[in-house]
C-alpha positions as CSV (number, residue, x, y, z in Angstrom):
1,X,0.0,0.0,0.0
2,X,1.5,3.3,-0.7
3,X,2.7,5.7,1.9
4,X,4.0,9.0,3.3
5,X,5.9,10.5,6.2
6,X,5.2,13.9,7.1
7,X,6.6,15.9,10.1
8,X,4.7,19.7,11.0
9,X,6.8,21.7,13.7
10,X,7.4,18.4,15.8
11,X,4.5,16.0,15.1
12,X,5.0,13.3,12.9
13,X,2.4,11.4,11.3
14,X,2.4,8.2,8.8
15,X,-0.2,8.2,5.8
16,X,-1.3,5.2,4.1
17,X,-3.5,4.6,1.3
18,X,-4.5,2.4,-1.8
19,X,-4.2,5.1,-4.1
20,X,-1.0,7.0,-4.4
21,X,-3.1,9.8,-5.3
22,X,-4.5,10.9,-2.0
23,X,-1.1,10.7,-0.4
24,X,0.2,14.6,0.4
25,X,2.3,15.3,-2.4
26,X,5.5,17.2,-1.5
27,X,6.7,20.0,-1.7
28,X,3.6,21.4,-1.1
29,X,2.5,25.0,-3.2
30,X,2.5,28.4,-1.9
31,X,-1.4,28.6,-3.1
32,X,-4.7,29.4,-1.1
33,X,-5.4,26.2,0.6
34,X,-1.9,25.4,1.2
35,X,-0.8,23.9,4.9
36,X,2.1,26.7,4.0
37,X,-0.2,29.5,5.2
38,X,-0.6,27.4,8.9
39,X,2.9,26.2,9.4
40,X,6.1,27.4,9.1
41,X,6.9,23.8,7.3
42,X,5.3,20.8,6.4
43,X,8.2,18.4,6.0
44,X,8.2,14.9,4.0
45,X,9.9,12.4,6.1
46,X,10.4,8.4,5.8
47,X,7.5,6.4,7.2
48,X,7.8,7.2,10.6
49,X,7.4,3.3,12.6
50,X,6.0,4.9,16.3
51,X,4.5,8.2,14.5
52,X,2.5,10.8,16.4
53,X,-0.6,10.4,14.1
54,X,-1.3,7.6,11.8
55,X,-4.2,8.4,8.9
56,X,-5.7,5.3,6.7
57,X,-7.1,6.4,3.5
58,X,-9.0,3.6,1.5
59,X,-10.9,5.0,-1.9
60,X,-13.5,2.9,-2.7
61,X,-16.9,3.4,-4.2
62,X,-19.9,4.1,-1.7
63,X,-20.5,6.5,1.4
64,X,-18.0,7.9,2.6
65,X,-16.8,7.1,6.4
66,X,-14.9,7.9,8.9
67,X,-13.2,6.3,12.6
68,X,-11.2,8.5,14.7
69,X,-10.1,6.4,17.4
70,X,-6.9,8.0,19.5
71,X,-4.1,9.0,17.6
72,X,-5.3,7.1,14.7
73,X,-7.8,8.0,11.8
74,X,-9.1,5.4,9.1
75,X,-11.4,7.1,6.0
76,X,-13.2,5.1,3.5
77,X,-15.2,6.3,0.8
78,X,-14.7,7.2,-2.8
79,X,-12.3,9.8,-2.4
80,X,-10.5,10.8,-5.0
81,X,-13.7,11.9,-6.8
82,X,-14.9,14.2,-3.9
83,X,-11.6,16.0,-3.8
84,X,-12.3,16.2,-7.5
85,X,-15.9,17.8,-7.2
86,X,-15.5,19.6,-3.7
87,X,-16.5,23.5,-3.5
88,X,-13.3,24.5,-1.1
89,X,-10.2,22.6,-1.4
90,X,-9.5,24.5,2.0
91,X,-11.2,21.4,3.9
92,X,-9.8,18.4,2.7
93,X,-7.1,16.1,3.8
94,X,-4.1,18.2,3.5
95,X,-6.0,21.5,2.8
96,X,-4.9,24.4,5.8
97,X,-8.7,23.9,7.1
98,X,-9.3,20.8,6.6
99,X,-8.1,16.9,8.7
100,X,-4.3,16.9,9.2
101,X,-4.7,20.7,10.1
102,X,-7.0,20.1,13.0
103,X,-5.2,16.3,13.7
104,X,-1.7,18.6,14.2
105,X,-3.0,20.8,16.3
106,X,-4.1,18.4,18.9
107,X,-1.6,16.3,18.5
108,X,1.0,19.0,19.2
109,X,-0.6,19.8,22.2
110,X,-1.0,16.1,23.2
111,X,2.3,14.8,22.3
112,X,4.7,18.0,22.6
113,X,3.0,20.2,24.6
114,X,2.8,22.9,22.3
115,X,0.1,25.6,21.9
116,X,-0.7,27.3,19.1
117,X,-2.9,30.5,19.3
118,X,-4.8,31.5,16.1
119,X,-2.7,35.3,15.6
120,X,-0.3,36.7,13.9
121,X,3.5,37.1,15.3
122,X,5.5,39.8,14.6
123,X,8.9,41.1,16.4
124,X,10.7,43.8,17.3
125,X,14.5,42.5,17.1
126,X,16.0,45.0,19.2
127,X,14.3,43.7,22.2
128,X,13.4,41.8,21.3
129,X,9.5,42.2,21.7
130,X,6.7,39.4,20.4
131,X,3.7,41.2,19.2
132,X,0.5,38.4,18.9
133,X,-2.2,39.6,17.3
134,X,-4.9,37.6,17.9
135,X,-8.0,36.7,16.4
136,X,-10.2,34.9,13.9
137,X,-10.9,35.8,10.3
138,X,-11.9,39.1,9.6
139,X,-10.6,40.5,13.2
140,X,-7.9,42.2,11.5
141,X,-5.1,40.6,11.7
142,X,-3.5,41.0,8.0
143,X,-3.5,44.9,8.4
144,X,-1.9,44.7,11.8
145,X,0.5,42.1,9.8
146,X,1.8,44.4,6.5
147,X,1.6,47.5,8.6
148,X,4.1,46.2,11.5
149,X,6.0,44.8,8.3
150,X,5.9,48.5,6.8
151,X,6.9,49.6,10.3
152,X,10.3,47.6,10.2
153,X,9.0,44.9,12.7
154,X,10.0,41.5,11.6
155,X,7.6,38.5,10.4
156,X,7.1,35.8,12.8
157,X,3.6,34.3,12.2
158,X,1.4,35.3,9.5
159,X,-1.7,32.9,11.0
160,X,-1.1,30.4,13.7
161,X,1.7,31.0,16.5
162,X,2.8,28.5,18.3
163,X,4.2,28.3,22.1
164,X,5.2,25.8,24.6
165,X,5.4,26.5,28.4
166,X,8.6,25.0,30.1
167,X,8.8,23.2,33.5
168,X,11.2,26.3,34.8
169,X,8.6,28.6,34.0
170,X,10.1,29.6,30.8
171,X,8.0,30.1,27.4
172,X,9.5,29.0,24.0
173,X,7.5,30.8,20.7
174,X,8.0,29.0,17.5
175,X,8.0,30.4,14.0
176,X,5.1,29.9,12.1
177,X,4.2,30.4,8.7
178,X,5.6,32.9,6.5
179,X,2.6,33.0,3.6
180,X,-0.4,34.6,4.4
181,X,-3.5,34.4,2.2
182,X,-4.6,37.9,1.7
183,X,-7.6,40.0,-0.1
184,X,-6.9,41.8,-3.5
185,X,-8.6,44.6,-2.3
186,X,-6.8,45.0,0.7
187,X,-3.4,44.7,-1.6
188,X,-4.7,47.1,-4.0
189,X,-6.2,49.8,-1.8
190,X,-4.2,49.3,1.5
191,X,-1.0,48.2,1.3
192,X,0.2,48.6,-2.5
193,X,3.4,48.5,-1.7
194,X,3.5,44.6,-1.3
195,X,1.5,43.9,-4.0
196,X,3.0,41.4,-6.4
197,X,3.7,42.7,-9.9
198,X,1.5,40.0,-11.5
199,X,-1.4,41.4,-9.4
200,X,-3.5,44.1,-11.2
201,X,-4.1,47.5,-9.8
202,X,-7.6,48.0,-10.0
203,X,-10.6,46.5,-12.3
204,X,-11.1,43.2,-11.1
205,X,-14.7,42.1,-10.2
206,X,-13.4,39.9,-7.5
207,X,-11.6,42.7,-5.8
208,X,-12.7,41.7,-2.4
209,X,-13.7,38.4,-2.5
210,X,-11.0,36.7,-3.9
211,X,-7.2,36.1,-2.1
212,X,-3.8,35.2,-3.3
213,X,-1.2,33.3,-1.2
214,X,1.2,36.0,-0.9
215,X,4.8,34.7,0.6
216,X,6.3,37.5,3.2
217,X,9.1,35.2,3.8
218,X,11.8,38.6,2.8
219,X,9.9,39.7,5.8
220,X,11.0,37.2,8.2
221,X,12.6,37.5,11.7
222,X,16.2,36.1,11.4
223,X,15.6,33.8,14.8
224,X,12.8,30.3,14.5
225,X,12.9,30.1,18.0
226,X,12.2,32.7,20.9
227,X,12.6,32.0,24.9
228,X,11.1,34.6,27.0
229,X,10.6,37.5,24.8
230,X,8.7,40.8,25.7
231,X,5.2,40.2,25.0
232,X,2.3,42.3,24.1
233,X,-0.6,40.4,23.2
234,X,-3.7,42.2,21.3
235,X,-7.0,41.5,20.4
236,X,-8.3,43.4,17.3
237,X,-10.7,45.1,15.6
238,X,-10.8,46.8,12.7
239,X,-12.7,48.5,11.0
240,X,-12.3,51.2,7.2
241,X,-13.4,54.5,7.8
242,X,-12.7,54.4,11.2
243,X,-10.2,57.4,11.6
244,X,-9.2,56.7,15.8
245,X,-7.2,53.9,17.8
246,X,-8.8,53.2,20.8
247,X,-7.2,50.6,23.4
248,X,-8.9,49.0,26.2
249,X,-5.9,46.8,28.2
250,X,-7.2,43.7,29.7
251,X,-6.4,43.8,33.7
252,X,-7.8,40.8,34.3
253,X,-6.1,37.7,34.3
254,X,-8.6,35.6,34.3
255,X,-10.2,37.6,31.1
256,X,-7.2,37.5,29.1
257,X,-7.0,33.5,30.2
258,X,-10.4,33.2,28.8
259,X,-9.9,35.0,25.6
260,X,-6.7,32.9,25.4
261,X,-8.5,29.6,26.0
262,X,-11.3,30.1,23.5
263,X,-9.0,31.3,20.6
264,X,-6.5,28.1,21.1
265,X,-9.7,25.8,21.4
266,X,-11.7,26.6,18.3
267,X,-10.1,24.7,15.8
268,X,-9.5,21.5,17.6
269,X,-13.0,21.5,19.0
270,X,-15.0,22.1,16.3
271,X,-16.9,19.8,13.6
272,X,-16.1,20.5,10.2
273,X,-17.4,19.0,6.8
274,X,-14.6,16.9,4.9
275,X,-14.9,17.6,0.6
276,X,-18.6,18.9,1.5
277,X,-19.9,15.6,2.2
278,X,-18.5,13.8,5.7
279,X,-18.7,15.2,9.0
280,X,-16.5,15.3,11.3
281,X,-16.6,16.2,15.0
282,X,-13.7,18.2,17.0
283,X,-11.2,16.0,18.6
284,X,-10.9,18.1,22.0
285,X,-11.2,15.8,25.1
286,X,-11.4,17.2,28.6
287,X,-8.4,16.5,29.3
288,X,-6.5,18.6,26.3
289,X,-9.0,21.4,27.5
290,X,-7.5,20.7,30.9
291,X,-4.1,21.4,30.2
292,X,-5.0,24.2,27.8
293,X,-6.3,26.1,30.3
294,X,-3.3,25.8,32.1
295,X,-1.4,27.0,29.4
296,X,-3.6,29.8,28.9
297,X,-3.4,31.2,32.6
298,X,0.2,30.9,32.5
299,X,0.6,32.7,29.4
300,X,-1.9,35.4,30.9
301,X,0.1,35.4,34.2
302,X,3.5,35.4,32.6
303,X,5.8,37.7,33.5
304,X,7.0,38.6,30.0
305,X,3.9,39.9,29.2
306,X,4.3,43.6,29.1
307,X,0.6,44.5,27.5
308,X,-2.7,42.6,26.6
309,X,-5.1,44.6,25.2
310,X,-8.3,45.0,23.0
311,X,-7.7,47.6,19.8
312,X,-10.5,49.2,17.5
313,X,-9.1,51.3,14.5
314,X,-8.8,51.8,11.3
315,X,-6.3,50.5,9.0
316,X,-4.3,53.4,9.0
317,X,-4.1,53.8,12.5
318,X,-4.0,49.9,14.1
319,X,-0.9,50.2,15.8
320,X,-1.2,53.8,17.1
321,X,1.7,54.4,19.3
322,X,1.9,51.0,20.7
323,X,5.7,50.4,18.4
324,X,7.0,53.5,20.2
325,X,5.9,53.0,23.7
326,X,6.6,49.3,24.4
């Protein structure tokens, strides 16, 4: 039967399947619904013997199935056609919302310990200071991302960073991925100075609707790994038109834990529909809640953290002064 090795950040995972076809085919594309714009990496490696995650894909005709027991996932059904005929290649197999997305992200916290935070990272060298921006689709991260960039802050995360709490007390942040999947609109309009040169200026119908996988890696911060930096952790909102910057820290602990918590959580725990036709429920268990709680009051206690704070602004006006007081 063939198979496939795969390692992303430090979980490894063995693929199997009777057609070579639905195997992850490396390297993967800098495109849309690449695992590119999650990770920093998604490595091919031999056929790990003890992996992290083991997945069984069997294309056959008939209804698609699925059995998620453990660290180990078996899928029947006919496949190769559905990833034909799906609507969003985003939520299949190896798409960045789709199964070995969700399967990494609980098996890094299971196996390794590491959290990973749904934000944006981006870092001030000469501190050097972490700036997470964190927040779902829409909350505003991408203009936080290019204007830090056109600030001289370096990339660290364009979508999911990750960290890992030491027994000493310490926390280790690890790079994350270097593409982010961006709005033409927002290229065009806001931030024209890192549009692509293949990308039109203005006239396309699908201005704001559709995005391009846009690789920042020039961008990057020169170190993968972080231990203790200066952190200012922000939760955004923005919104065009709006001309002010108005921020609201969050004194409370146990808020910020909360809001820490519920961002880490979402993706594990919740069901999502594989090529449009099989559902599948989260893979959170009480006891990876458990310890991700921990994590999250100890990241909201840490302290590194010199700010946590909600923002509402405009694009032009996200970061306000925040660069220059910290």
């Amino acid at each position: 039967m063939p198979k496939a090795g795969c390692r992303v950040l430090r979980a490894t995972f063995a693929v199997w399947s009777n057609r070579k076809e639905l195997l992850p085919s490396f390297p993967l594309k800098a495109e849309v619904p690449s695992l590119l714009t999650d990770f920093k990496s998604v490595d091919p490696i031999p056929c790990p013997v003890s992996p992290d995650g083991t997945i069984f894909i069997e294309d056959r005709p008939g209804r698609p199935t699925a059995r998620l027991a453990g660290r180990r996932a078996s899928f029947r059904g006919p496949f190769r056609r559905l990833a034909r005929e799906a609507s969003d290649a985003r939520f299949g197999f190896w798409g960045n919302q789709g199964f070995l997305y969700r399967f990494a992200l609980r098996l890094l916290e299971e196996r390794h310990g590491v959290f990973s935070l749904h934000a944006a990272g981006l870092v001030d060298e000469r501190g050097p200071v972490l700036y997470v921006v964190i927040g779902g689709a829409g909350s505003g991260k991408t203009v936080f991302l290019l204007s830090g960039l056109a600030r001289g802050l370096k990339l660290f995360s364009t979508e999911t960073v990750h960290f890992r709490p030491s027994s000493s007390g310490r926390l280790r942040w690890d790079k994350g991925s270097v593409i982010d999947n961006v709005r033409l609109g927002t290229l065009v309009h806001d931030f024209p100075d890192f549009r692509p040169p293949n990308v039109a200026k203005s006239g396309a119908k699908d201005l704001w609707t559709k995005k391009i996988a846009l690789d920042l890696g020039a961008f990057a911060s020169t170190e993968d790994v972080l231990v203790d930096p200066d952190l200012v952790l922000l939760f955004p909102r923005v919104e065009a038109g709006r001309r002010s910057h108005i921020r609201r820290p969050v004194g409370d602990p146990r808020t910020a834990a909360k809001a820490f918590f519920d961002n880490m959580s979402q993706k594990i725990g919740e069901s999502f529909l594989l090529y449009d036709r099989l559902a599948l429920p989260g893979q959170d268990t009480s006891d990876l809640a458990a310890a991700r709680l921990r994590a999250a009051k100890r990241l909201a206690r840490h302290p590194s953290v010199r700010l946590t704070a909600s923002v509402l602004a405009g694009p032009e006006r996200c970061w306000g002064d925040l660069v220059d007081k910290i």
